[in-house]
PDB file with one MODEL, atoms N, CA, C and O in Angstrom:
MODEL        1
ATOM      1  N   UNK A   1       0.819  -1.186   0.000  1.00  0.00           N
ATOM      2  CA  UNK A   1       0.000   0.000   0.000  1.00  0.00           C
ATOM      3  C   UNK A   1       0.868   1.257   0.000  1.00  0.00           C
ATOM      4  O   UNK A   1       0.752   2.105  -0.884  1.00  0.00           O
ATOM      5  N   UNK A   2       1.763   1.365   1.032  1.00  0.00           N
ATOM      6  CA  UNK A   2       2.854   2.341   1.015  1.00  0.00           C
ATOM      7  C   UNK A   2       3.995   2.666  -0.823  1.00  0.00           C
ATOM      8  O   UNK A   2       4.619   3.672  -1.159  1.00  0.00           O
ATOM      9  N   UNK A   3       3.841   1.566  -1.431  1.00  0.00           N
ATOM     10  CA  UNK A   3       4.361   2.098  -2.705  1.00  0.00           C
ATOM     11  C   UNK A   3       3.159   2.654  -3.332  1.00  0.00           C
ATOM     12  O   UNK A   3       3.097   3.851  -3.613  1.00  0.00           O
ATOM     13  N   UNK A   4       2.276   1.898  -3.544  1.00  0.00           N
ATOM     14  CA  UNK A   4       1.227   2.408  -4.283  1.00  0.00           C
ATOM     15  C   UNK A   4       1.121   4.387  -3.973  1.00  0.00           C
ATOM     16  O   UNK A   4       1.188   5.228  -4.869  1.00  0.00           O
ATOM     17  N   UNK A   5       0.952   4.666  -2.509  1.00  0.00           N
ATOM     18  CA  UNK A   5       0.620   6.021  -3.109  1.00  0.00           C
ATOM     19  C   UNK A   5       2.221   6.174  -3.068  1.00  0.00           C
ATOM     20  O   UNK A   5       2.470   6.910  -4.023  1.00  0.00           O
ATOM     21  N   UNK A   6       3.007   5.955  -2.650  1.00  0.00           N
ATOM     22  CA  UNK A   6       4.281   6.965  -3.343  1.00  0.00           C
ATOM     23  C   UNK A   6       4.528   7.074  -4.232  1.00  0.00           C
ATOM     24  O   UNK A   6       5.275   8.025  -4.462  1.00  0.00           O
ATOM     25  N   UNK A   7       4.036   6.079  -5.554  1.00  0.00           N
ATOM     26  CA  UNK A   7       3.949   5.698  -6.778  1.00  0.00           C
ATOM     27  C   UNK A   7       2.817   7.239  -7.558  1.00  0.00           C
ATOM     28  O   UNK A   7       3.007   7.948  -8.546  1.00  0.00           O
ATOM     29  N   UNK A   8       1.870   7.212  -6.686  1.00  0.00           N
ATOM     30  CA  UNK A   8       0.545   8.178  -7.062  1.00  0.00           C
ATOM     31  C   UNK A   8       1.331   9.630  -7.236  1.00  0.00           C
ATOM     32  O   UNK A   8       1.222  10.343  -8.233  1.00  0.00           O
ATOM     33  N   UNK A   9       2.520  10.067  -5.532  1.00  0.00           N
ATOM     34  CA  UNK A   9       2.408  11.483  -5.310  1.00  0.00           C
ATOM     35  C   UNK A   9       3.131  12.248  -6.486  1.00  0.00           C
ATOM     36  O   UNK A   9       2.638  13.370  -6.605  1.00  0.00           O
ATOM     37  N   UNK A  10       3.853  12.072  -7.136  1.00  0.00           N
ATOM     38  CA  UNK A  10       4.240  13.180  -8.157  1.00  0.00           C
ATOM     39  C   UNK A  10       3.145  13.543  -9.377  1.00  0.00           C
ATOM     40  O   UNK A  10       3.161  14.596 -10.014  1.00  0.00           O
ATOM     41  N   UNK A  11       2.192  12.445  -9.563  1.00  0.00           N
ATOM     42  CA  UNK A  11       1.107  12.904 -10.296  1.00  0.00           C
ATOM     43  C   UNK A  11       0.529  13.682  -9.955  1.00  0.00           C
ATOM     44  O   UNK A  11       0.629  14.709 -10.627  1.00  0.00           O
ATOM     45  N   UNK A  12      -0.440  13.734  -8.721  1.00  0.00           N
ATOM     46  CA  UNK A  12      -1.367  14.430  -7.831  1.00  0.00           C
ATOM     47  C   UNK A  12      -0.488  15.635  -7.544  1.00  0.00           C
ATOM     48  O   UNK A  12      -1.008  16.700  -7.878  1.00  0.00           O
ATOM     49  N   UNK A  13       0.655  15.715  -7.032  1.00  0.00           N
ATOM     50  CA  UNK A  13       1.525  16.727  -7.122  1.00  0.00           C
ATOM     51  C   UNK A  13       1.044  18.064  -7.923  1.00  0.00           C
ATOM     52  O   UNK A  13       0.511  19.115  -7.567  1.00  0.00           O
ATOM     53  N   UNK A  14       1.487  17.525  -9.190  1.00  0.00           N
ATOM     54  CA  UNK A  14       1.478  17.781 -10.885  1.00  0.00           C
ATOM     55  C   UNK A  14      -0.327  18.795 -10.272  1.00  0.00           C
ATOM     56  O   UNK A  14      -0.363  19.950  -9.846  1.00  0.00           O
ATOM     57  N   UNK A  15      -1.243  18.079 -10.409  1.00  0.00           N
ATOM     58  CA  UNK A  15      -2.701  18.297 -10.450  1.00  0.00           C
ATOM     59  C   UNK A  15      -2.806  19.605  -9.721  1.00  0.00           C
ATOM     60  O   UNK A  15      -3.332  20.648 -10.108  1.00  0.00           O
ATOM     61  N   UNK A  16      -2.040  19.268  -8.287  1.00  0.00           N
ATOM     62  CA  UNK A  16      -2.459  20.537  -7.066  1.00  0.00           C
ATOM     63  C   UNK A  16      -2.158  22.003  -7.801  1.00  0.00           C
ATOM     64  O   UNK A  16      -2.907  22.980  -7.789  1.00  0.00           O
ATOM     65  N   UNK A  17      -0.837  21.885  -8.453  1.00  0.00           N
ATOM     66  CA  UNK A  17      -0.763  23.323  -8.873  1.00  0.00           C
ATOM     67  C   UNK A  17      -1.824  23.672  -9.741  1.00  0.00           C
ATOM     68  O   UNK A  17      -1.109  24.344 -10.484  1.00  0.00           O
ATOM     69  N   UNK A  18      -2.839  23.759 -10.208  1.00  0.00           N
ATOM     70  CA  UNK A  18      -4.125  24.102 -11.009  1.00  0.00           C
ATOM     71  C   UNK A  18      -4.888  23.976 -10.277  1.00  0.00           C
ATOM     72  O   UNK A  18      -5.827  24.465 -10.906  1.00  0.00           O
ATOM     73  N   UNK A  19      -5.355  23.639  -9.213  1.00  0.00           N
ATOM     74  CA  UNK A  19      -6.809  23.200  -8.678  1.00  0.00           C
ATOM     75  C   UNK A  19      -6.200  24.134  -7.463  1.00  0.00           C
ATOM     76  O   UNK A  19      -5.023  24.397  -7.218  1.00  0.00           O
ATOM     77  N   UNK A  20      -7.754  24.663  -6.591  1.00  0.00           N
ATOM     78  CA  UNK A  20      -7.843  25.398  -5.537  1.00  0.00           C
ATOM     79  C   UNK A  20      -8.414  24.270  -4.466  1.00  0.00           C
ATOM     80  O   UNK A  20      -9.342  23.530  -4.793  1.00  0.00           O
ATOM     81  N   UNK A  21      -7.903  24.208  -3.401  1.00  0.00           N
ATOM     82  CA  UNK A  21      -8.601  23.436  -1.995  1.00  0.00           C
ATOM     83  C   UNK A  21      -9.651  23.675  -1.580  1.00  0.00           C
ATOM     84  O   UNK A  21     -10.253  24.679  -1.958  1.00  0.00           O
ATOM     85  N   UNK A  22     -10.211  22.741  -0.604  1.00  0.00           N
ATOM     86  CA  UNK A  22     -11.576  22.685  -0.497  1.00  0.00           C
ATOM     87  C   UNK A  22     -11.938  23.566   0.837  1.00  0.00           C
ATOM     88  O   UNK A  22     -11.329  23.731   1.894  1.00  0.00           O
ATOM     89  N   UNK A  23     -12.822  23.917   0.487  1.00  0.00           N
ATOM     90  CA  UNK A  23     -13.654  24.886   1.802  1.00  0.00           C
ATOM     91  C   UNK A  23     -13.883  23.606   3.018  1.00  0.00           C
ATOM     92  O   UNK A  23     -13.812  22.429   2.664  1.00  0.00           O
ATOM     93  N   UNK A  24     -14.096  23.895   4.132  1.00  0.00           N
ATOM     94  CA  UNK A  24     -14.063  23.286   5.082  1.00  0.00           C
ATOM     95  C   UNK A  24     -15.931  23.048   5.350  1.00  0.00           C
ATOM     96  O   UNK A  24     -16.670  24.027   5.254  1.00  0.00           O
ATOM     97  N   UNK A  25     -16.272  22.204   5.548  1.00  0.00           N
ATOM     98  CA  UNK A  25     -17.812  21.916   5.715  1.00  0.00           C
ATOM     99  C   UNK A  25     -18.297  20.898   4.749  1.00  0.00           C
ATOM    100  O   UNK A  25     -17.998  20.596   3.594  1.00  0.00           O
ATOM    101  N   UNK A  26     -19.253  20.425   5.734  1.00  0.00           N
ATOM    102  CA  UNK A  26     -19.768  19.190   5.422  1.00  0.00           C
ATOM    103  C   UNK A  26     -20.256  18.658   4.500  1.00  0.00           C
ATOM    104  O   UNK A  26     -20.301  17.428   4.485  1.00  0.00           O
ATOM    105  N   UNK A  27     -20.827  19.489   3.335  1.00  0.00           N
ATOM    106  CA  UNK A  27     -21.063  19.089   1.708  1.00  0.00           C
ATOM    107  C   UNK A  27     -20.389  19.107   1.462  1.00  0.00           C
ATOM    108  O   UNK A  27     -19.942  17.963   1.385  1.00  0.00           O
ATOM    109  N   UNK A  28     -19.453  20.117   1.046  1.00  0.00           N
ATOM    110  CA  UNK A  28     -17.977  19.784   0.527  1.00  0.00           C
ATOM    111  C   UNK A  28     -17.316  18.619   0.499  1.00  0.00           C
ATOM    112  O   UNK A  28     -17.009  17.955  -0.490  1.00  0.00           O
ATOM    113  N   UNK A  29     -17.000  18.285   2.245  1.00  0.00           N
ATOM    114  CA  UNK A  29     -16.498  17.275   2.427  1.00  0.00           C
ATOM    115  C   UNK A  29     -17.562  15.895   1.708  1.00  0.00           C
ATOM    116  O   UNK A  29     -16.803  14.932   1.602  1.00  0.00           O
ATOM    117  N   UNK A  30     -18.894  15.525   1.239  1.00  0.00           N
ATOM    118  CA  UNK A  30     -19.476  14.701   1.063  1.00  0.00           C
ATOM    119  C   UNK A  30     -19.100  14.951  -0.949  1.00  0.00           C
ATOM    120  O   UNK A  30     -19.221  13.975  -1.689  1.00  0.00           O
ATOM    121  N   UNK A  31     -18.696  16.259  -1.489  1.00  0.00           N
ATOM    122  CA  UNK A  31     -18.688  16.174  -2.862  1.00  0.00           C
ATOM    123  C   UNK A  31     -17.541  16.231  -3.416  1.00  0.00           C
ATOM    124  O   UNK A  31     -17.490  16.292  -4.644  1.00  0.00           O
ATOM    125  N   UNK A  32     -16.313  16.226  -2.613  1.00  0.00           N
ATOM    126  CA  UNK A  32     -15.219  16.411  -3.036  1.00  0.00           C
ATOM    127  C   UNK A  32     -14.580  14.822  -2.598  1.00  0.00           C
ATOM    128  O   UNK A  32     -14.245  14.316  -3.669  1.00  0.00           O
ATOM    129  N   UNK A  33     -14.408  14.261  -1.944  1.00  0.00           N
ATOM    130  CA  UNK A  33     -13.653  13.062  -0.498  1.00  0.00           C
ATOM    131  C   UNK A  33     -15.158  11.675  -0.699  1.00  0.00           C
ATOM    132  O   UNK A  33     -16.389  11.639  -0.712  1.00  0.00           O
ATOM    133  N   UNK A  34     -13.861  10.661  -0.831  1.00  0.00           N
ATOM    134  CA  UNK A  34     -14.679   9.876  -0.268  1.00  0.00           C
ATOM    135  C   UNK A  34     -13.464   8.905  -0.145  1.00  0.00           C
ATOM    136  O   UNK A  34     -12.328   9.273  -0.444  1.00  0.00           O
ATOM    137  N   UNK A  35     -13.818   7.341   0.416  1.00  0.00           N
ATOM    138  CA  UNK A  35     -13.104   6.313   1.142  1.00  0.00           C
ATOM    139  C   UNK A  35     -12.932   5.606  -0.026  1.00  0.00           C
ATOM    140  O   UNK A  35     -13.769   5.335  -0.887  1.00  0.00           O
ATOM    141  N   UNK A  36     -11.252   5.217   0.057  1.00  0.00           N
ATOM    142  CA  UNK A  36     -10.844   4.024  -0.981  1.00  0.00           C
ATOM    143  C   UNK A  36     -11.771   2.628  -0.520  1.00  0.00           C
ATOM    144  O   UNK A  36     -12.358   2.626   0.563  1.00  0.00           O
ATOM    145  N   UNK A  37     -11.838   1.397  -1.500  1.00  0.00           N
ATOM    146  CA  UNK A  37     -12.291   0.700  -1.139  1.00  0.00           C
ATOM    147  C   UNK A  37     -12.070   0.082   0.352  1.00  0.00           C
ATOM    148  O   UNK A  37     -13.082  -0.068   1.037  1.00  0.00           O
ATOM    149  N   UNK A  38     -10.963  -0.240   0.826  1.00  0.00           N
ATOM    150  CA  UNK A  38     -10.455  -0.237   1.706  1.00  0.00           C
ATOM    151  C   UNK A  38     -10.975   0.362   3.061  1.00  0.00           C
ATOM    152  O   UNK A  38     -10.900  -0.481   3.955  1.00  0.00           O
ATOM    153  N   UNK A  39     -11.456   1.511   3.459  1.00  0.00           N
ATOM    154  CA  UNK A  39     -11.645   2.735   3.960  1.00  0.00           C
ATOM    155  C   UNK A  39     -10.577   3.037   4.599  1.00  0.00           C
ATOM    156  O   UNK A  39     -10.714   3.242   5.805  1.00  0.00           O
ATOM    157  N   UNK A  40      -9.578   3.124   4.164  1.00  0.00           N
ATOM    158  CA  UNK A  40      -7.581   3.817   4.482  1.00  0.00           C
ATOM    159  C   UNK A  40      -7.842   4.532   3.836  1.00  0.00           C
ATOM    160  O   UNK A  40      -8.323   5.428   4.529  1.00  0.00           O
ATOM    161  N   UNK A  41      -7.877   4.933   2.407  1.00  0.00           N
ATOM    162  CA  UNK A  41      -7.411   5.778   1.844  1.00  0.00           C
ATOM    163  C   UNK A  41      -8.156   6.751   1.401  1.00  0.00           C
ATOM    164  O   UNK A  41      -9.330   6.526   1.106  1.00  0.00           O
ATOM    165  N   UNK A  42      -7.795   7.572   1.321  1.00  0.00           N
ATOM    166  CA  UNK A  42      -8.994   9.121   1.010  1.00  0.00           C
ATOM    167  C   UNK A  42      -8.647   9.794  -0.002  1.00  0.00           C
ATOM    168  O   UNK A  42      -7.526  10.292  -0.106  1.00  0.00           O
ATOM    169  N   UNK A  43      -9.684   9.908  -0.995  1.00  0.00           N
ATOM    170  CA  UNK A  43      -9.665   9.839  -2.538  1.00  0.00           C
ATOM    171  C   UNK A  43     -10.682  11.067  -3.001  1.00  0.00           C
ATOM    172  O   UNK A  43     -11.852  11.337  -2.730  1.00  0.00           O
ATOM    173  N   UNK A  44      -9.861  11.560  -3.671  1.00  0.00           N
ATOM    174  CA  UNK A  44     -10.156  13.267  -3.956  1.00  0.00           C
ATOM    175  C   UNK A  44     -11.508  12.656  -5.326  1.00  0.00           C
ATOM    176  O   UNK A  44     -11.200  11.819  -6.174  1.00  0.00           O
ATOM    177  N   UNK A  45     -12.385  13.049  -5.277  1.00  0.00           N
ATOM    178  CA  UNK A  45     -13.290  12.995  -6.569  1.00  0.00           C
ATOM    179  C   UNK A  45     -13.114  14.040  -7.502  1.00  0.00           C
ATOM    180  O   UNK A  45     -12.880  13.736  -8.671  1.00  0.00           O
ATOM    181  N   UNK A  46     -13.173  14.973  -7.236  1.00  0.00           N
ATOM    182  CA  UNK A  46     -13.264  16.144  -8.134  1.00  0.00           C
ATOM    183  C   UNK A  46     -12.126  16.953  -8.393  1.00  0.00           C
ATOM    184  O   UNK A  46     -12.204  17.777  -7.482  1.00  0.00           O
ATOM    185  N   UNK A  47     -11.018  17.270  -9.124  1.00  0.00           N
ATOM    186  CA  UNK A  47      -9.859  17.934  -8.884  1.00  0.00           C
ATOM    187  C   UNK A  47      -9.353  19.064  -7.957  1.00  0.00           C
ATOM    188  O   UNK A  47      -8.215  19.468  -7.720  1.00  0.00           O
ATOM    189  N   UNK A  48     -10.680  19.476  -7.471  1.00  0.00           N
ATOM    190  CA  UNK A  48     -10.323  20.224  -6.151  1.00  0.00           C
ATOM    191  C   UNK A  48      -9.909  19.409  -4.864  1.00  0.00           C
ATOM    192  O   UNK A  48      -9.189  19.848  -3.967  1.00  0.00           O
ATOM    193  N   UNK A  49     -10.426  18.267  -4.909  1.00  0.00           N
ATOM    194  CA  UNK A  49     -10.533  17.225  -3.654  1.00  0.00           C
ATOM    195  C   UNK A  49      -9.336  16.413  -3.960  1.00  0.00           C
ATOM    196  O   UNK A  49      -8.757  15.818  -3.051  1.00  0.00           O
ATOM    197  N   UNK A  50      -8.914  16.348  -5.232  1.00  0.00           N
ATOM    198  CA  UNK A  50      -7.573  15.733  -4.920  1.00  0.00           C
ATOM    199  C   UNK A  50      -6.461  16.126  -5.028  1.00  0.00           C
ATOM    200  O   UNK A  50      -5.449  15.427  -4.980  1.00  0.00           O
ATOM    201  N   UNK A  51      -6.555  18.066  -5.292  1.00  0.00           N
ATOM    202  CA  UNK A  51      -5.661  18.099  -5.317  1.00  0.00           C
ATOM    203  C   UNK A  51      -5.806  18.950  -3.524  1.00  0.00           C
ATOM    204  O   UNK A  51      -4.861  19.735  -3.444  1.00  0.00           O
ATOM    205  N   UNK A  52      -6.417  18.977  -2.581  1.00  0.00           N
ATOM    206  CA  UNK A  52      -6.247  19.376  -0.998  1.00  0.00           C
ATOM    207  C   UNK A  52      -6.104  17.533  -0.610  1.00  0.00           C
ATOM    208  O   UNK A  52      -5.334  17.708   0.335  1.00  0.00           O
ATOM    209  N   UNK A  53      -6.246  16.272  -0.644  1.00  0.00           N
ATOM    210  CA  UNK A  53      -5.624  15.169  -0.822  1.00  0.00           C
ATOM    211  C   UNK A  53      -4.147  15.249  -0.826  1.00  0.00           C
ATOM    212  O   UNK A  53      -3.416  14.933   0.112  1.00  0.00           O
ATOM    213  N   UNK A  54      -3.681  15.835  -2.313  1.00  0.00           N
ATOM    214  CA  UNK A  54      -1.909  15.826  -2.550  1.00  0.00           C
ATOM    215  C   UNK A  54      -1.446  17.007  -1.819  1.00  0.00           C
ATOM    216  O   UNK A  54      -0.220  17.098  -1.878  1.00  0.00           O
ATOM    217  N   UNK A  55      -1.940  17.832  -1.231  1.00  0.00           N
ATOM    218  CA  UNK A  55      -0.634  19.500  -1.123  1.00  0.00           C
ATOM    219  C   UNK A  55      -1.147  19.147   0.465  1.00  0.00           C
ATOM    220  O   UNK A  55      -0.328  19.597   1.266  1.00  0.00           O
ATOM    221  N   UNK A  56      -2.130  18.554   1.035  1.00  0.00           N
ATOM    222  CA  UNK A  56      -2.104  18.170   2.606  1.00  0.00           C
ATOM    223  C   UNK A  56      -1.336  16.639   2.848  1.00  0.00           C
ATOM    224  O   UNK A  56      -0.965  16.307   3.973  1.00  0.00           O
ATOM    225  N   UNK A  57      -1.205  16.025   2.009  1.00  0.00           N
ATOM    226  CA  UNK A  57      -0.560  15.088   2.087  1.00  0.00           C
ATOM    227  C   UNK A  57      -1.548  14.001   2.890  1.00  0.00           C
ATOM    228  O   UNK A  57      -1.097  13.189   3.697  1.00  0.00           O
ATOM    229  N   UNK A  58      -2.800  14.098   2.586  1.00  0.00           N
ATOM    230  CA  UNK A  58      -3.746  13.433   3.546  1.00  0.00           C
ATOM    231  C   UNK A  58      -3.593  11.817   3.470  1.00  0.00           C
ATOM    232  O   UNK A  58      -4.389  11.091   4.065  1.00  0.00           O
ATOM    233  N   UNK A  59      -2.559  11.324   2.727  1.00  0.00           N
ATOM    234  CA  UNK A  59      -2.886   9.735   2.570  1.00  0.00           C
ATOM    235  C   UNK A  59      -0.893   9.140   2.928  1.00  0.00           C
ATOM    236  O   UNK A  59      -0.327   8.130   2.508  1.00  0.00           O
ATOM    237  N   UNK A  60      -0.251  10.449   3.975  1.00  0.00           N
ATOM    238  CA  UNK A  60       0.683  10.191   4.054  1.00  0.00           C
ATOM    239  C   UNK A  60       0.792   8.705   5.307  1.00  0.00           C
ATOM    240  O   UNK A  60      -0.182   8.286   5.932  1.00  0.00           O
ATOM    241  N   UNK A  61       2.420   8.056   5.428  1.00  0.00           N
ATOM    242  CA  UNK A  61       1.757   6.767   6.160  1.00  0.00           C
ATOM    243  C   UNK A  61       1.926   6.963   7.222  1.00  0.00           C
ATOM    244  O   UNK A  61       1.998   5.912   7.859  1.00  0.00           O
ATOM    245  N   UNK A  62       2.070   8.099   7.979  1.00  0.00           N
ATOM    246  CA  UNK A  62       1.399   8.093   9.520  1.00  0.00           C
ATOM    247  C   UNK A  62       0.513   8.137   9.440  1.00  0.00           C
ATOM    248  O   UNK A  62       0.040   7.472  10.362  1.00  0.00           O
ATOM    249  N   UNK A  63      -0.560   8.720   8.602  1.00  0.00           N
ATOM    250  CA  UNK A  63      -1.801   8.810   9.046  1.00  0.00           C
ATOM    251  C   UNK A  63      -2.755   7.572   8.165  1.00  0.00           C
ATOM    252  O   UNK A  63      -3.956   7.408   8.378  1.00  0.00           O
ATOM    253  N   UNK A  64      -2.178   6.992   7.439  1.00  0.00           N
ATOM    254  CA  UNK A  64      -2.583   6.008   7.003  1.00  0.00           C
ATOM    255  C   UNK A  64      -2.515   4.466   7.889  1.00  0.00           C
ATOM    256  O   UNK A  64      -3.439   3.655   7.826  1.00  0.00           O
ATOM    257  N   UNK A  65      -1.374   4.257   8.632  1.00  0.00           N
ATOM    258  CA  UNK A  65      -1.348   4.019  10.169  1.00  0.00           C
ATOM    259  C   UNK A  65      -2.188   4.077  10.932  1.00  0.00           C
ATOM    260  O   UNK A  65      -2.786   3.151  11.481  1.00  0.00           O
ATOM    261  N   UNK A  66      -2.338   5.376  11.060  1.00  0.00           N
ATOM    262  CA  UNK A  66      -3.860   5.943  11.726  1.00  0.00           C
ATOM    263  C   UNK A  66      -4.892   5.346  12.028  1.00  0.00           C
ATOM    264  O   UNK A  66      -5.448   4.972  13.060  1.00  0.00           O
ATOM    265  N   UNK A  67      -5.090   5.310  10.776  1.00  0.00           N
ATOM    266  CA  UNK A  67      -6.175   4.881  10.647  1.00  0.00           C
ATOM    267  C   UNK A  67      -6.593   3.484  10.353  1.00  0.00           C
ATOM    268  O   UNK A  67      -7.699   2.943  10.361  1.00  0.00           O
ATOM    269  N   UNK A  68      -5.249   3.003  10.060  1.00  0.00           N
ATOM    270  CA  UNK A  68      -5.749   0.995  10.167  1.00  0.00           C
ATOM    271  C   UNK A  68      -5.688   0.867  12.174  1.00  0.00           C
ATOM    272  O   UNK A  68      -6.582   0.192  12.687  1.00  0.00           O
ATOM    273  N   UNK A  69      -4.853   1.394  12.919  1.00  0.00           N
ATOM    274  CA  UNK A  69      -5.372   1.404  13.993  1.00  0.00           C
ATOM    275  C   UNK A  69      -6.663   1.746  14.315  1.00  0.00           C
ATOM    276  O   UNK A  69      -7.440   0.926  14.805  1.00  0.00           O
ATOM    277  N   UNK A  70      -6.935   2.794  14.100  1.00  0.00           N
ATOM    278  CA  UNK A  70      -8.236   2.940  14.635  1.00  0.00           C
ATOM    279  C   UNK A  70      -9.641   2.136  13.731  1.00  0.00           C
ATOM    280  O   UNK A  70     -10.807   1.875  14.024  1.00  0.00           O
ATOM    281  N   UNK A  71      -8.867   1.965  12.652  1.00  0.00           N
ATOM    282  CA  UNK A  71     -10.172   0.443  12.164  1.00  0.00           C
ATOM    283  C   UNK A  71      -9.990  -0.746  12.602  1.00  0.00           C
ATOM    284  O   UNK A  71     -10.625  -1.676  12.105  1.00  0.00           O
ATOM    285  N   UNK A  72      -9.219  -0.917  13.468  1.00  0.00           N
ATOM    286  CA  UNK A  72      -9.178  -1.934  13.900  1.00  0.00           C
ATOM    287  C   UNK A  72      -9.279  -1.844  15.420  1.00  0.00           C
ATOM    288  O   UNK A  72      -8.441  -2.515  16.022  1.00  0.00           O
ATOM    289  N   UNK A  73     -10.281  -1.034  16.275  1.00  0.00           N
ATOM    290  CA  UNK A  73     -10.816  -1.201  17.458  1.00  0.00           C
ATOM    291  C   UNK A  73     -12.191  -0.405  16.985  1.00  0.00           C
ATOM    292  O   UNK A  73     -12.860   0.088  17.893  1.00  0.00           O
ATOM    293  N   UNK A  74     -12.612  -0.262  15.747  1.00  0.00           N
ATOM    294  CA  UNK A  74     -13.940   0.219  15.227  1.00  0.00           C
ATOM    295  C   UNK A  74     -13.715   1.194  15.457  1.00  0.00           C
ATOM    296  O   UNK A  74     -14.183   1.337  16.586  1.00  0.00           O
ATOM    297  N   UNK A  75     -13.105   2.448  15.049  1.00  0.00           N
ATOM    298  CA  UNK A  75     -13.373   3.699  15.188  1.00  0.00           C
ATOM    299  C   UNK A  75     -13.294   4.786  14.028  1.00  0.00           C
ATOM    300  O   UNK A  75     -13.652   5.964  14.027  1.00  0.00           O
ATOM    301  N   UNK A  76     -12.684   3.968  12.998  1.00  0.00           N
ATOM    302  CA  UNK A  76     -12.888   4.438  11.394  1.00  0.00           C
ATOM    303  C   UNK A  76     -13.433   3.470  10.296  1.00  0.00           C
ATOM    304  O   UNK A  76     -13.329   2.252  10.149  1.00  0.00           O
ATOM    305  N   UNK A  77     -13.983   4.342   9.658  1.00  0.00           N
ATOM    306  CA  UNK A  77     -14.181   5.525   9.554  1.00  0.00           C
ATOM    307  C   UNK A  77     -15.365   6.058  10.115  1.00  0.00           C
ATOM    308  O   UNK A  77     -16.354   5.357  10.328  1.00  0.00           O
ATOM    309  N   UNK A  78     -15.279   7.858  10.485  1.00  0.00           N
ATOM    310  CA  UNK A  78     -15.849   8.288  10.935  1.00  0.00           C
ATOM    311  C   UNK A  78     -17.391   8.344  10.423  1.00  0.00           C
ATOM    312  O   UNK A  78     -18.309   8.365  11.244  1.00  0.00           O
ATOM    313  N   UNK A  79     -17.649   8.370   8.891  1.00  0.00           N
ATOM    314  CA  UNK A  79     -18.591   8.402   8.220  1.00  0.00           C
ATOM    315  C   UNK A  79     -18.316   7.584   7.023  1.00  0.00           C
ATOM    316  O   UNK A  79     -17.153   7.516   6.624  1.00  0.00           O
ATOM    317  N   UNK A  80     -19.474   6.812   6.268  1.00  0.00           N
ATOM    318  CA  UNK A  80     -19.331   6.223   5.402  1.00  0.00           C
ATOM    319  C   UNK A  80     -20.215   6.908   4.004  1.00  0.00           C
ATOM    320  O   UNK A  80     -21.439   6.784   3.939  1.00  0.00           O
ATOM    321  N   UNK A  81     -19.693   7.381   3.297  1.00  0.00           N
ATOM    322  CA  UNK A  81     -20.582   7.787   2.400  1.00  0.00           C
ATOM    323  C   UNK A  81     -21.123   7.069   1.419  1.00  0.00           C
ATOM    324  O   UNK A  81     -20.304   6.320   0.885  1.00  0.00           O
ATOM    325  N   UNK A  82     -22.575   7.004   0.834  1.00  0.00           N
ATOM    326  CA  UNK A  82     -22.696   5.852  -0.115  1.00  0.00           C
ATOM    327  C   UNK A  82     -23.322   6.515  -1.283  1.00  0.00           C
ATOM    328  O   UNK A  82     -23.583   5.865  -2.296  1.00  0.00           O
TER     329      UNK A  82
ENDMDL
END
């Protein structure tokens, strides 16, 4: 999993410089973000969402860590969108 996105970041990289980040709030977050199959990984939909994904570094592997810990005493993900 750890190559895979290091494999991804110079693309998404590439993307961020053109695209503007996402406003903070809860549609947003439901039209921009949603959960890799997996629910680890957090996957920009719209080029605004992936590129605040690449320039926050949101799928870096501490926090990808993170969050297999905390799925694994049930505590992620926080929301499931369908």
């Amino acid at each position: 999993m750890t190559v895979f996105v290091f494999f991804l970041r110079p693309f998404f990289q590439i993307l961020a410089r053109n695209a503007t980040l996402t406003e903070n709030g809860a549609r947003s977050q439901l039209d921009h973000f949603a959960w890799g199959e997996n629910n680890v990984l957090l996957l920009g939909k719209t080029p605004c969402g992936r590129a605040t994904v690449a320039t926050l570094e949101l799928n870096r592997t501490g926090v990808v860590n993170l969050r297999l810990l905390l799925r694994s005493v049930g505590l992620h993900p926080p929301f499931v969108v369908r």
